[in-house]
PDBQT receptor file of N, H, CA, C and O in Angstrom, charges set to zero:
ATOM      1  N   UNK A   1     117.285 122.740 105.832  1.00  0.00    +0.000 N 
ATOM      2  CA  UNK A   1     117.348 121.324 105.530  1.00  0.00    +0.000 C 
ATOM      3  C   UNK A   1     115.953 120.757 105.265  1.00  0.00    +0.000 C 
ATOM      4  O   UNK A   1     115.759 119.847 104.459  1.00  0.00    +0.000 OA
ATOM      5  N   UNK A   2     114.922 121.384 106.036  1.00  0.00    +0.000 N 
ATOM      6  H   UNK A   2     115.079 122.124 106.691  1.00  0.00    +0.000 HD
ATOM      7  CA  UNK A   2     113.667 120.815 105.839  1.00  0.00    +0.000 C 
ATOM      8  C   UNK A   2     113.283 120.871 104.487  1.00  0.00    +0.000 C 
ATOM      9  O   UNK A   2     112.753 119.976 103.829  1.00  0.00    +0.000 OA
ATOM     10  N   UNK A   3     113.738 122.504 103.979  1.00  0.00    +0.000 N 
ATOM     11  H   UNK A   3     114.168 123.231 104.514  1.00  0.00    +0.000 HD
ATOM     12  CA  UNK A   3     113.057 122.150 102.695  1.00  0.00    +0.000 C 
ATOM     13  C   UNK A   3     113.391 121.158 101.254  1.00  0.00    +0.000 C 
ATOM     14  O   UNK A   3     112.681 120.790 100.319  1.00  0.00    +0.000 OA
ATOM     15  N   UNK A   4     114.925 120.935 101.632  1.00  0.00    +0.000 N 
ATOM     16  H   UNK A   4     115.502 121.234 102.392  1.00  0.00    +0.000 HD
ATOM     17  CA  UNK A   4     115.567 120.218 100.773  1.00  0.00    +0.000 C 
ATOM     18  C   UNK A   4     114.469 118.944 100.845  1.00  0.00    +0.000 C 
ATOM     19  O   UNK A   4     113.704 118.763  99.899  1.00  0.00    +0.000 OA
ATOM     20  N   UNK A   5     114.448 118.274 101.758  1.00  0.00    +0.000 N 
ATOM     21  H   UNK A   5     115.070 118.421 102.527  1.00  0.00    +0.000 HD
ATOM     22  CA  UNK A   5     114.067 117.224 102.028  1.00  0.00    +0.000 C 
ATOM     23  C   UNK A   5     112.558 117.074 101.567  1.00  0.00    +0.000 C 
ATOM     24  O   UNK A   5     112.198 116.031 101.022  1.00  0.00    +0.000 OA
ATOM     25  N   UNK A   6     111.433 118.410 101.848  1.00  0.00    +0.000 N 
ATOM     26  H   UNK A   6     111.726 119.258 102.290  1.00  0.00    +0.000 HD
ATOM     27  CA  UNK A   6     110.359 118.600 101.458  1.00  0.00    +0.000 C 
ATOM     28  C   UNK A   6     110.387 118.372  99.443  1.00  0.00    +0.000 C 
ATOM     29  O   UNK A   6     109.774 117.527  98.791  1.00  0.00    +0.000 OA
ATOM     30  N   UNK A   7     111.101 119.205  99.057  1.00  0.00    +0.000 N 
ATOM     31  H   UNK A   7     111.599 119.891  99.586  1.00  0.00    +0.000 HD
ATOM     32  CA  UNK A   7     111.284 118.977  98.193  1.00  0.00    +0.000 C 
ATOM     33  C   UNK A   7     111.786 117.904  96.941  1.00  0.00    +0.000 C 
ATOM     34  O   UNK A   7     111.852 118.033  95.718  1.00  0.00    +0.000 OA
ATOM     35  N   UNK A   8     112.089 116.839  97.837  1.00  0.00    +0.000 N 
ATOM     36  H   UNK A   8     112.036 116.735  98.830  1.00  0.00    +0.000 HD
ATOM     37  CA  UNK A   8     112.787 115.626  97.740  1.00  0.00    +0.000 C 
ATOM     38  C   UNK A   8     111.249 114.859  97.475  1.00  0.00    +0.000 C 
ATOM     39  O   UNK A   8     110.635 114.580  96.445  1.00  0.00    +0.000 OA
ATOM     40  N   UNK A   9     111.019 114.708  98.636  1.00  0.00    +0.000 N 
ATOM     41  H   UNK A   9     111.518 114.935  99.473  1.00  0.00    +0.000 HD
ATOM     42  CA  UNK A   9     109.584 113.878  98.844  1.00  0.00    +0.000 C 
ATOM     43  C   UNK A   9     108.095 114.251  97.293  1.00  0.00    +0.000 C 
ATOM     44  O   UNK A   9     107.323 113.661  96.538  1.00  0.00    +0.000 OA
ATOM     45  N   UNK A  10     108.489 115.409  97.626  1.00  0.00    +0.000 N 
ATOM     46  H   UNK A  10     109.116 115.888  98.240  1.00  0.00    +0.000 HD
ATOM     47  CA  UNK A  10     107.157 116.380  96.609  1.00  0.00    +0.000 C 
ATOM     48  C   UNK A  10     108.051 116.064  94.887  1.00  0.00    +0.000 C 
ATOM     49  O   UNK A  10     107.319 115.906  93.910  1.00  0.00    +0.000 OA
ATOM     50  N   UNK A  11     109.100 116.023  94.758  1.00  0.00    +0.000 N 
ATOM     51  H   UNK A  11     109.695 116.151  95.552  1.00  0.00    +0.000 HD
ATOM     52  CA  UNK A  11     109.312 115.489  93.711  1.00  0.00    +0.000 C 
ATOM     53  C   UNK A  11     109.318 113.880  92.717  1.00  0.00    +0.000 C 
ATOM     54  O   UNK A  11     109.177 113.470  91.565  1.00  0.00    +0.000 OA
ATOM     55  N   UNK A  12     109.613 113.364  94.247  1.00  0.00    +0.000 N 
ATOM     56  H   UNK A  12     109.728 113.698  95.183  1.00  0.00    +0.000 HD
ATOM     57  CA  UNK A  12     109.253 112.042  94.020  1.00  0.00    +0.000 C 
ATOM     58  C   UNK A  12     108.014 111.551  94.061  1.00  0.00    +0.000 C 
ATOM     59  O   UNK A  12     107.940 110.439  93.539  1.00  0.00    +0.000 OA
ATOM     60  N   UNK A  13     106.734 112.085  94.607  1.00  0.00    +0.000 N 
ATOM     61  H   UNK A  13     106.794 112.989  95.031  1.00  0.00    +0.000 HD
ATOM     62  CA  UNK A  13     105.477 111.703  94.458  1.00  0.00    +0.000 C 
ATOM     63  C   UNK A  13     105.119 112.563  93.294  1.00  0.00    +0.000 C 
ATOM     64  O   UNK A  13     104.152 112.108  92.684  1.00  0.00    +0.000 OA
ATOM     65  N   UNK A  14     105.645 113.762  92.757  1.00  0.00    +0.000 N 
ATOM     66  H   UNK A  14     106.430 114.132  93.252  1.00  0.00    +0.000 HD
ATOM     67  CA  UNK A  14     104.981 114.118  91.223  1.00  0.00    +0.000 C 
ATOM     68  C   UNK A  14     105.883 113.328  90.026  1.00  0.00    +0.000 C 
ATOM     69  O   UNK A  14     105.251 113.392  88.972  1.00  0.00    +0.000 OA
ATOM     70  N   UNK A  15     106.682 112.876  89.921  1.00  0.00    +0.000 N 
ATOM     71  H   UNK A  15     107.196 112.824  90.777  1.00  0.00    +0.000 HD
ATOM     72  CA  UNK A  15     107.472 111.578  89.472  1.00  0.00    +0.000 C 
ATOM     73  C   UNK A  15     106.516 110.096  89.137  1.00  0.00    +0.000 C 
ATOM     74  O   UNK A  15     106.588 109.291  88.209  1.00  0.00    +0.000 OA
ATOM     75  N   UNK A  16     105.547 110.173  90.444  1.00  0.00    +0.000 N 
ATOM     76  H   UNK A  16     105.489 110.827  91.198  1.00  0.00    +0.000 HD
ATOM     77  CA  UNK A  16     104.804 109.138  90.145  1.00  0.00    +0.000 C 
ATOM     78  C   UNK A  16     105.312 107.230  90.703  1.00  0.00    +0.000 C 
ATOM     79  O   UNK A  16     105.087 106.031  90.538  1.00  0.00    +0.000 OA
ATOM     80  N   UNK A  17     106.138 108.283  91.445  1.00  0.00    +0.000 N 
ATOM     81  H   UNK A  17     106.320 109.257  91.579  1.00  0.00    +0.000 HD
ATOM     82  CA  UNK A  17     106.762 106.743  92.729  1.00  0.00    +0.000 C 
ATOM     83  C   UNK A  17     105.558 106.704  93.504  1.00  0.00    +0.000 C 
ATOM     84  O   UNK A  17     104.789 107.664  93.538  1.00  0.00    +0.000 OA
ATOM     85  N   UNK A  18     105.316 105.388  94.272  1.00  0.00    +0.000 N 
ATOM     86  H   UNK A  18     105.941 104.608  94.244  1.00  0.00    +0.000 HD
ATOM     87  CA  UNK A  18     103.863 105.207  94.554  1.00  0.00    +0.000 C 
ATOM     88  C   UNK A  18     104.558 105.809  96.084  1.00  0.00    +0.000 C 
ATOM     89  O   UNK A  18     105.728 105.773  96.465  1.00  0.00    +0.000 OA
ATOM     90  N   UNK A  19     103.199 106.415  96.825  1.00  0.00    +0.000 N 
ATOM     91  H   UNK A  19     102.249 106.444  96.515  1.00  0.00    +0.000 HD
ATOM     92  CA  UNK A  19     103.204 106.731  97.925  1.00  0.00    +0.000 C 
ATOM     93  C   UNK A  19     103.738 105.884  98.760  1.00  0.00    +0.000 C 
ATOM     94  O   UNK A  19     104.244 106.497  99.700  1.00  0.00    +0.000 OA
ATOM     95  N   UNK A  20     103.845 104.868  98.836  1.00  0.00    +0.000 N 
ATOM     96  H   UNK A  20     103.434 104.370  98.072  1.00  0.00    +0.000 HD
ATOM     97  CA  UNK A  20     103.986 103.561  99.901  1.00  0.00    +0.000 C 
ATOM     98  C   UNK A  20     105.712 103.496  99.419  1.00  0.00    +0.000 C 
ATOM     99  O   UNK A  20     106.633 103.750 100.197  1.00  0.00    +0.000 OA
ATOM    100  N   UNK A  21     105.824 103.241  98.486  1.00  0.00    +0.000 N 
ATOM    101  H   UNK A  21     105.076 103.036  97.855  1.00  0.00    +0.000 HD
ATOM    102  CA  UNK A  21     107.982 103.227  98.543  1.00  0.00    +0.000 C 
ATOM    103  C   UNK A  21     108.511 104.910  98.901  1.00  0.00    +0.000 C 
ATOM    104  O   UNK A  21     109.547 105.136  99.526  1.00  0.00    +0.000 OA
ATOM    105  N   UNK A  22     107.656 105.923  98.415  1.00  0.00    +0.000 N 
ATOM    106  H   UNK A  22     106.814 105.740  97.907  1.00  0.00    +0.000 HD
ATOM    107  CA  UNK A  22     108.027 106.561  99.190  1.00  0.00    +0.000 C 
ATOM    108  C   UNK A  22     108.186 106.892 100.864  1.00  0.00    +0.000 C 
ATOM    109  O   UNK A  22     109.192 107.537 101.159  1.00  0.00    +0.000 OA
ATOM    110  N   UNK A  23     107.532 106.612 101.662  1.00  0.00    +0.000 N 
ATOM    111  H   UNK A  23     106.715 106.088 101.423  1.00  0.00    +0.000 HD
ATOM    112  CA  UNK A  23     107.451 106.881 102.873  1.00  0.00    +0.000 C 
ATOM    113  C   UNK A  23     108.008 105.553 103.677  1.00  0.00    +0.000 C 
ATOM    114  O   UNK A  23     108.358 105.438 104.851  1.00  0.00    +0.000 OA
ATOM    115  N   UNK A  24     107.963 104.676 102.694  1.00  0.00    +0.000 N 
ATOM    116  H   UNK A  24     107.679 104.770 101.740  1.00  0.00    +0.000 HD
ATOM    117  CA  UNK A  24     109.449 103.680 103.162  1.00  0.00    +0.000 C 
ATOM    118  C   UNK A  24     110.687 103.973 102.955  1.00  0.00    +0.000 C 
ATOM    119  O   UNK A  24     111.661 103.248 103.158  1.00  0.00    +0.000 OA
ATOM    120  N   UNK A  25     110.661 105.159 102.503  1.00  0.00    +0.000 N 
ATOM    121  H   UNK A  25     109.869 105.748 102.338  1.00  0.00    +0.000 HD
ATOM    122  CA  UNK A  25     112.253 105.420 102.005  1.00  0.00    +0.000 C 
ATOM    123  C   UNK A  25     112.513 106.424 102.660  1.00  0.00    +0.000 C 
ATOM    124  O   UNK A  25     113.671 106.705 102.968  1.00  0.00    +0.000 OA
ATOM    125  N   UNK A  26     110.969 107.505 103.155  1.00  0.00    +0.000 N 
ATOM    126  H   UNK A  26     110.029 107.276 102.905  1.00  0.00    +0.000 HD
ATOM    127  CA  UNK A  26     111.406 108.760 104.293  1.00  0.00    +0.000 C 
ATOM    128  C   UNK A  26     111.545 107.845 105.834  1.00  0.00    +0.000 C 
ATOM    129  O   UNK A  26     112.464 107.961 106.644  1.00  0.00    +0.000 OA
ATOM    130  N   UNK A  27     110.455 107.010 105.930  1.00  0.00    +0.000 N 
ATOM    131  H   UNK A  27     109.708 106.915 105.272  1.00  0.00    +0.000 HD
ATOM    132  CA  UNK A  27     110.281 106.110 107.026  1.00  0.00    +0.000 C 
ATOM    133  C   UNK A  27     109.220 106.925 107.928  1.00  0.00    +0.000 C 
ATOM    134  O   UNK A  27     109.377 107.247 109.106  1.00  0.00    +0.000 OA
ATOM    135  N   UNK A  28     108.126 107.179 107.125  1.00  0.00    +0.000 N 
ATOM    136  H   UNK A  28     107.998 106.917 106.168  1.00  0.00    +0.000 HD
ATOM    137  CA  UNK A  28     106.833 107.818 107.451  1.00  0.00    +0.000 C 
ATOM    138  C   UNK A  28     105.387 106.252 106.979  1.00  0.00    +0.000 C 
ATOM    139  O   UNK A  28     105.433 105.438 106.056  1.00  0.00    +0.000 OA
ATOM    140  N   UNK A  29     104.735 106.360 107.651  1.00  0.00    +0.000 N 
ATOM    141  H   UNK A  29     104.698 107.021 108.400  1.00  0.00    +0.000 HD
ATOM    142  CA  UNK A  29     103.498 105.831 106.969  1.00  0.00    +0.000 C 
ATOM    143  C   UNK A  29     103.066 106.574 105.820  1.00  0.00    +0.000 C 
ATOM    144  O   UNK A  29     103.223 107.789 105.699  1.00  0.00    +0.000 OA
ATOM    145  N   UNK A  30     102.534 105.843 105.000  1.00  0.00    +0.000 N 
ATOM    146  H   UNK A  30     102.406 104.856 105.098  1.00  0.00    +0.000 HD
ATOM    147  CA  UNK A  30     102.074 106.242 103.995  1.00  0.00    +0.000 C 
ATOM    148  C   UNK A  30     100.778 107.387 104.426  1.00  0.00    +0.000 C 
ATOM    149  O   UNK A  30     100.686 108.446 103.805  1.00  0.00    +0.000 OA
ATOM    150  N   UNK A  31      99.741 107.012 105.634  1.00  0.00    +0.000 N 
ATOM    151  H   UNK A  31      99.817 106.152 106.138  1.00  0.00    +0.000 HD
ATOM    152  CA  UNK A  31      99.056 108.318 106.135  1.00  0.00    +0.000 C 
ATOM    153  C   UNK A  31      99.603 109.195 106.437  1.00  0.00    +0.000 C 
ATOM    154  O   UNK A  31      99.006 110.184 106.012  1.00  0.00    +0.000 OA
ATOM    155  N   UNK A  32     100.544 109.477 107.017  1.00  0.00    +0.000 N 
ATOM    156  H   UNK A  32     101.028 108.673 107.362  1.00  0.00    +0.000 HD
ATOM    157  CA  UNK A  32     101.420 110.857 107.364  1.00  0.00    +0.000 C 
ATOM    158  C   UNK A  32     101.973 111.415 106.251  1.00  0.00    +0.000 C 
ATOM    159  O   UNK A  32     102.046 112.622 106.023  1.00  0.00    +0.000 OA
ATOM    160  N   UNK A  33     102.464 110.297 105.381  1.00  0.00    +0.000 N 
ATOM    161  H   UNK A  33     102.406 109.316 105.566  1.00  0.00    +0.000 HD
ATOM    162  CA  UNK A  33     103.305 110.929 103.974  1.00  0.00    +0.000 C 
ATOM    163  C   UNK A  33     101.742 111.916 103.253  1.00  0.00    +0.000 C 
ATOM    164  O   UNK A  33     101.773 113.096 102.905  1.00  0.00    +0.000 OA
ATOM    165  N   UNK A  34     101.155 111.472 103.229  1.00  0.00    +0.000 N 
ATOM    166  H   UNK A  34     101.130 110.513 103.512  1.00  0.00    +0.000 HD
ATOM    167  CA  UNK A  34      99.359 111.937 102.412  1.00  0.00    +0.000 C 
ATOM    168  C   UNK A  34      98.849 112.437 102.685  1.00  0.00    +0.000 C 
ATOM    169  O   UNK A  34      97.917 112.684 101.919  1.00  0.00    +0.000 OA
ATOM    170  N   UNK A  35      98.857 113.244 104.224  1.00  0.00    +0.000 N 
ATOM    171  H   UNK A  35      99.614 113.044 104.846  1.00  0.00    +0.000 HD
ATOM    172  CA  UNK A  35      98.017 113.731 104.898  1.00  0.00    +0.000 C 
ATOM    173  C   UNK A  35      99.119 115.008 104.625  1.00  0.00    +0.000 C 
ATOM    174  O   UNK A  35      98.525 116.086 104.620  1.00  0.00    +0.000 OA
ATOM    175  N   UNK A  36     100.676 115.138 104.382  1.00  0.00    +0.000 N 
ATOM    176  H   UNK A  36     101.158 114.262 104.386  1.00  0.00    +0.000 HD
ATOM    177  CA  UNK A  36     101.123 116.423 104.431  1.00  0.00    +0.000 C 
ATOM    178  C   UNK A  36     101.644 116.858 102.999  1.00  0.00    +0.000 C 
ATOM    179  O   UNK A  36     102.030 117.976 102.658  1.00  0.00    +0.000 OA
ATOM    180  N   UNK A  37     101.540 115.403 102.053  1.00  0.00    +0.000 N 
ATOM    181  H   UNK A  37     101.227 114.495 102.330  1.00  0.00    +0.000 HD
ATOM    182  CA  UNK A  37     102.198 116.272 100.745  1.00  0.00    +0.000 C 
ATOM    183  C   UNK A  37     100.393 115.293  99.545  1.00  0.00    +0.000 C 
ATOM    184  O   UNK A  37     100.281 114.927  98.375  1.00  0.00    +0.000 OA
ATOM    185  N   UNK A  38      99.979 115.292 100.072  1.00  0.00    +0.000 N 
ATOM    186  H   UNK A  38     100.070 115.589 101.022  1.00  0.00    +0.000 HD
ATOM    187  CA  UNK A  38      98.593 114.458  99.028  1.00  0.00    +0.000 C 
ATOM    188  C   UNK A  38      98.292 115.760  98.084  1.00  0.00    +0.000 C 
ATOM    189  O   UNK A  38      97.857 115.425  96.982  1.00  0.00    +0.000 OA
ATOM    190  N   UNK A  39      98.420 117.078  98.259  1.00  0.00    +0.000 N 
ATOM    191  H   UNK A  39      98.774 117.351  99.153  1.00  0.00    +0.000 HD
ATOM    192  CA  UNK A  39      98.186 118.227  97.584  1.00  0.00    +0.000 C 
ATOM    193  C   UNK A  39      99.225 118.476  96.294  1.00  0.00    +0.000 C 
ATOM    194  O   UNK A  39      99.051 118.898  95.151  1.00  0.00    +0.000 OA
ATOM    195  N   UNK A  40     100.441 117.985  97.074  1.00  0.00    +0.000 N 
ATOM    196  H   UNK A  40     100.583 117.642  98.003  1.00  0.00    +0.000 HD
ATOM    197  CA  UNK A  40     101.646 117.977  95.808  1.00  0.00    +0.000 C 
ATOM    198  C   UNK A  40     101.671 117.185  94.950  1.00  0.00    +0.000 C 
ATOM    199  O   UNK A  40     102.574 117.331  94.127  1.00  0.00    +0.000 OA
ATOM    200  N   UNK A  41     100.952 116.313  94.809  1.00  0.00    +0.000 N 
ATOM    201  H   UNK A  41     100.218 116.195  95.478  1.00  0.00    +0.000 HD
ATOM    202  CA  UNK A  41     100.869 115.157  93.886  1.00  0.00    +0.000 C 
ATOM    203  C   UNK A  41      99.977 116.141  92.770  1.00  0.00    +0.000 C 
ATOM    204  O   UNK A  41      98.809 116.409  93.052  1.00  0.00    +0.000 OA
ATOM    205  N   UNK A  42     100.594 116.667  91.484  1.00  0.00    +0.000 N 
ATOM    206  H   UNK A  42     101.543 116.450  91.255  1.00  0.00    +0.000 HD
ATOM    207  CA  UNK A  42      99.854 117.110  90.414  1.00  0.00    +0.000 C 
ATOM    208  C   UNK A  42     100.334 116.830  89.293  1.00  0.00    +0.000 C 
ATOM    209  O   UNK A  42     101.554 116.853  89.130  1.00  0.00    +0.000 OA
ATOM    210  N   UNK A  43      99.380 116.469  88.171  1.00  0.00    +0.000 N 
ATOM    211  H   UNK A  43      98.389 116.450  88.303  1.00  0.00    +0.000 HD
ATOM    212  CA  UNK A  43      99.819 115.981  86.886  1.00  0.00    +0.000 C 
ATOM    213  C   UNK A  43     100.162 114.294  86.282  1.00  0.00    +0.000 C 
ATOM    214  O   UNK A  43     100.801 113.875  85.317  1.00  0.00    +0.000 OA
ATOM    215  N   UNK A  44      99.465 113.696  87.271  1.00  0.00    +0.000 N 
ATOM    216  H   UNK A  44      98.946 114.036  88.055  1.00  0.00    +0.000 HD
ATOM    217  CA  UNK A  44      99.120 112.121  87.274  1.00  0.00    +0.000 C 
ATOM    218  C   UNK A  44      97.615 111.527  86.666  1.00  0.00    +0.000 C 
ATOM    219  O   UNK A  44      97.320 110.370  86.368  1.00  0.00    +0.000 OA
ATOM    220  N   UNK A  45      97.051 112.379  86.624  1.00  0.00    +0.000 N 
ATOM    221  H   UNK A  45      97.290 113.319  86.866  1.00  0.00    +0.000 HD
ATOM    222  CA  UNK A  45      95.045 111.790  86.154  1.00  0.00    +0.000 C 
ATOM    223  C   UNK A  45      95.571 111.054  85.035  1.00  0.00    +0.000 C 
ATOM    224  O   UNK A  45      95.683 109.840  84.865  1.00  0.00    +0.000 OA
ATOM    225  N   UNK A  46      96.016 112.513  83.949  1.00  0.00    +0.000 N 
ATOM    226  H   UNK A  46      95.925 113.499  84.086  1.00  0.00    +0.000 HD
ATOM    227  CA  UNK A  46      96.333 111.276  82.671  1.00  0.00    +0.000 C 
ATOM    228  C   UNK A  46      96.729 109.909  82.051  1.00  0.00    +0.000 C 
ATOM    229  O   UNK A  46      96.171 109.169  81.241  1.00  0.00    +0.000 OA
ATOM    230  N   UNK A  47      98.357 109.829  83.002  1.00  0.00    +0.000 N 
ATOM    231  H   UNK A  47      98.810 110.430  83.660  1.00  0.00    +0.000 HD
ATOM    232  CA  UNK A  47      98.520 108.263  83.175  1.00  0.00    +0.000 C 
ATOM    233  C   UNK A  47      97.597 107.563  83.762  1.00  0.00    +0.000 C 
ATOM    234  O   UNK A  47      96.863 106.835  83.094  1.00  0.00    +0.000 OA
ATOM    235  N   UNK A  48      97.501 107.651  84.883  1.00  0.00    +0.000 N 
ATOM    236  H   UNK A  48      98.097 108.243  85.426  1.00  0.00    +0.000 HD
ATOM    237  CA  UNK A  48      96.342 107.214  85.967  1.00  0.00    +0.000 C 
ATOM    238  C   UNK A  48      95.240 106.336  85.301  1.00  0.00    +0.000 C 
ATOM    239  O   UNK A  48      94.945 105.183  85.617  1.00  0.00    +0.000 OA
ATOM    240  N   UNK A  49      94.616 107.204  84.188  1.00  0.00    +0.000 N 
ATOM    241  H   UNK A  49      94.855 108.140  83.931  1.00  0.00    +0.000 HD
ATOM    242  CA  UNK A  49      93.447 106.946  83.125  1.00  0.00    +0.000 C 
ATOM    243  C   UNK A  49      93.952 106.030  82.474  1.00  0.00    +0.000 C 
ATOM    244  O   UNK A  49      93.511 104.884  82.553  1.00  0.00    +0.000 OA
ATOM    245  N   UNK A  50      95.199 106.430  81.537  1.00  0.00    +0.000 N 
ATOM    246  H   UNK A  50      95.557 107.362  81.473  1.00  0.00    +0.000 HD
ATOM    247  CA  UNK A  50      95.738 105.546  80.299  1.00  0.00    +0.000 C 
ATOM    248  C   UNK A  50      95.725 103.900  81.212  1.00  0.00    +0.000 C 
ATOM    249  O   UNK A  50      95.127 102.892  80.833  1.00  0.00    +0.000 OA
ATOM    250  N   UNK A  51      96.613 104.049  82.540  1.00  0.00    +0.000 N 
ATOM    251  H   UNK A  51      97.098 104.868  82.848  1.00  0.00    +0.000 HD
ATOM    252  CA  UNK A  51      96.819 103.073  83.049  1.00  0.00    +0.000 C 
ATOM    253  C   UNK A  51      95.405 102.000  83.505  1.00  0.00    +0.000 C 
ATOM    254  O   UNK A  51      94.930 100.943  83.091  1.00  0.00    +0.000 OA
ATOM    255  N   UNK A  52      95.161 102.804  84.389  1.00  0.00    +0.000 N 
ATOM    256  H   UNK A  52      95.546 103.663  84.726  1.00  0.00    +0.000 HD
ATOM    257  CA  UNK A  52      93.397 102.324  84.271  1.00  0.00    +0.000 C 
ATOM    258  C   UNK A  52      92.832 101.396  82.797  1.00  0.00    +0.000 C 
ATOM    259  O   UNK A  52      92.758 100.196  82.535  1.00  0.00    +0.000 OA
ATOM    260  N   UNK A  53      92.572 102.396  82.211  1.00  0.00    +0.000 N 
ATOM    261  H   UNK A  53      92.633 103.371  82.424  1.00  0.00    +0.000 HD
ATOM    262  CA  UNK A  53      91.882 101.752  80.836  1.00  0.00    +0.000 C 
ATOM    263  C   UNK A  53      92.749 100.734  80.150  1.00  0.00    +0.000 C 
ATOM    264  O   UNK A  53      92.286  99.863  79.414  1.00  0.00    +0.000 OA
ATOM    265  N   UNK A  54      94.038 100.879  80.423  1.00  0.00    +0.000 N 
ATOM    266  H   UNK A  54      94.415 101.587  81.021  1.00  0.00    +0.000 HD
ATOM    267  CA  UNK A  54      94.844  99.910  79.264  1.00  0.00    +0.000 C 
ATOM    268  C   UNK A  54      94.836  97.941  80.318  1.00  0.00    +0.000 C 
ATOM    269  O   UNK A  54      95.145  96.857  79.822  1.00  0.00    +0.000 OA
ATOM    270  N   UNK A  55      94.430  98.188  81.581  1.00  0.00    +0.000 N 
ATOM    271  H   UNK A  55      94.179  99.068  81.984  1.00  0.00    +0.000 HD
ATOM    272  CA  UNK A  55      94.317  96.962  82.460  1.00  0.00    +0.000 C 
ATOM    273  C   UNK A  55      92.818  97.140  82.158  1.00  0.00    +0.000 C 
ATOM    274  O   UNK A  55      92.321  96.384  82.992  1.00  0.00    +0.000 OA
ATOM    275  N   UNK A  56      91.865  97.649  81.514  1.00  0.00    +0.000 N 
ATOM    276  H   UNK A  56      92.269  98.264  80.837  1.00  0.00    +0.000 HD
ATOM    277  CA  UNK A  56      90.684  97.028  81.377  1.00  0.00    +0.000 C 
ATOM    278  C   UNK A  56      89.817  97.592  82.844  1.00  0.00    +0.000 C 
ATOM    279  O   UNK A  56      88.711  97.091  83.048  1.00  0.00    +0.000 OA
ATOM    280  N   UNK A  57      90.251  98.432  83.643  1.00  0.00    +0.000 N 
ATOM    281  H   UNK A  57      91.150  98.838  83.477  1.00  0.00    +0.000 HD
ATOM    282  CA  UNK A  57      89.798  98.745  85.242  1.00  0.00    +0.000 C 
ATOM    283  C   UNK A  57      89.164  99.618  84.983  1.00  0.00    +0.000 C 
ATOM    284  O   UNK A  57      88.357  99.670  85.911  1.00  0.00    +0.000 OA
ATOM    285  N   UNK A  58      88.820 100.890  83.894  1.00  0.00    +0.000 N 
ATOM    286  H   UNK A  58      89.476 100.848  83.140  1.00  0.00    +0.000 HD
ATOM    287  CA  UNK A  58      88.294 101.856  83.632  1.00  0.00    +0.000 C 
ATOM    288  C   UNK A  58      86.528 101.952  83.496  1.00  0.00    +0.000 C 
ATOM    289  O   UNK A  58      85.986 101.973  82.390  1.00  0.00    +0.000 OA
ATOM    290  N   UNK A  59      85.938 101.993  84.477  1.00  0.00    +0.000 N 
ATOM    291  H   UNK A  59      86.378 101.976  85.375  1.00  0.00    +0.000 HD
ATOM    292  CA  UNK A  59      84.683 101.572  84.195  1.00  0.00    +0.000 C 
ATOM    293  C   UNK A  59      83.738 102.352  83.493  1.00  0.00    +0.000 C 
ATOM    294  O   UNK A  59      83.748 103.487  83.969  1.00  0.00    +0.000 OA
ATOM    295  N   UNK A  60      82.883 102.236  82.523  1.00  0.00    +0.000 N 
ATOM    296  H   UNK A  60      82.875 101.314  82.136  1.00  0.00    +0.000 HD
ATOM    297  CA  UNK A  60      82.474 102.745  81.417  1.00  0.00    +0.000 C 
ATOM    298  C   UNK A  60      81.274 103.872  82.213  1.00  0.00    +0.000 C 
ATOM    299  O   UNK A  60      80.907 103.523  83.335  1.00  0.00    +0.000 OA
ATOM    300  N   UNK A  61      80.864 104.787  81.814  1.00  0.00    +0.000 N 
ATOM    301  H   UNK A  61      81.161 105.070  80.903  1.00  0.00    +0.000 HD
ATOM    302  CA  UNK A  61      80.459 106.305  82.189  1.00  0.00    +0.000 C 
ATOM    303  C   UNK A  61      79.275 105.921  81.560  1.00  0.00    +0.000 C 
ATOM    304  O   UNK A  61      79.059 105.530  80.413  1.00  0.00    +0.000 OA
ATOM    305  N   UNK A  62      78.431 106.135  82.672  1.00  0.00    +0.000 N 
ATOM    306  H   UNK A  62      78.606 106.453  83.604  1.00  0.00    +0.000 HD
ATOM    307  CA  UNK A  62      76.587 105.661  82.371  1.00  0.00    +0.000 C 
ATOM    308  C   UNK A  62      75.853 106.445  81.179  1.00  0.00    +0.000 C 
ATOM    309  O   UNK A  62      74.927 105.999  80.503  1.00  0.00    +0.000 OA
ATOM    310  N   UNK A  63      76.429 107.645  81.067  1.00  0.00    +0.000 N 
ATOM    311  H   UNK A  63      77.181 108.007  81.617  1.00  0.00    +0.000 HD
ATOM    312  CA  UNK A  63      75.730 108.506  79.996  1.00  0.00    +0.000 C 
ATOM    313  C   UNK A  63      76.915 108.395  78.804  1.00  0.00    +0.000 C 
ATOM    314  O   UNK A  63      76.864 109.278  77.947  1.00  0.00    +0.000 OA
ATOM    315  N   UNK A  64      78.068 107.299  78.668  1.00  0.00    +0.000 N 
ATOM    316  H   UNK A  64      78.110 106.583  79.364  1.00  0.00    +0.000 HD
ATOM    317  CA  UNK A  64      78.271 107.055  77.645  1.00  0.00    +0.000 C 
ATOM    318  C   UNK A  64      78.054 106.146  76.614  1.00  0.00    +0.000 C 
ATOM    319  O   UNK A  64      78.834 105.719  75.763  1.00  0.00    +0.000 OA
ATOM    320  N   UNK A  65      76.768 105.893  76.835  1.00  0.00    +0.000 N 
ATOM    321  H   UNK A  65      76.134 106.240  77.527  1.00  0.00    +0.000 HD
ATOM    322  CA  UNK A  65      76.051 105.174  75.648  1.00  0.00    +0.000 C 
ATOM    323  C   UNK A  65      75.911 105.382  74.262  1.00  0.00    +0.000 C 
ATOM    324  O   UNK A  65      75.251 104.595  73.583  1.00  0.00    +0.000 OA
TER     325      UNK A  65
């Protein structure tokens, strides 16, 4: 059962549900949720970036002058 459930969690944070509705929905803190699956989270930078840069938050890279 654990792993079902492991697998539940680790899919929904590579999905890109924010950590915090997740571990309201296991009923973990968001530190406990991060401290045991923060490794499973892979394949987010890209949005992450797009998202970043498209709100203007992306701060410009000193040697990109």
């Amino acid at each position: 059962m654990y792993d079902v459930r492991h697998t539940r969690f680790r899919k929904w944070l590579d999905d890109g549900i924010s950590p915090a509705q997740v571990a309201d929905w296991v009923g973990n803190s968001v530190l406990v949720l991060l401290a045991t699956y923060a490794r499973c989270v892979e394949g987010q930078l890209p949005d992450l970036k797009w998202r970043l840069e498209a709100a203007g938050d992306l701060p410009e890279r000193p040697d990109a002058g």
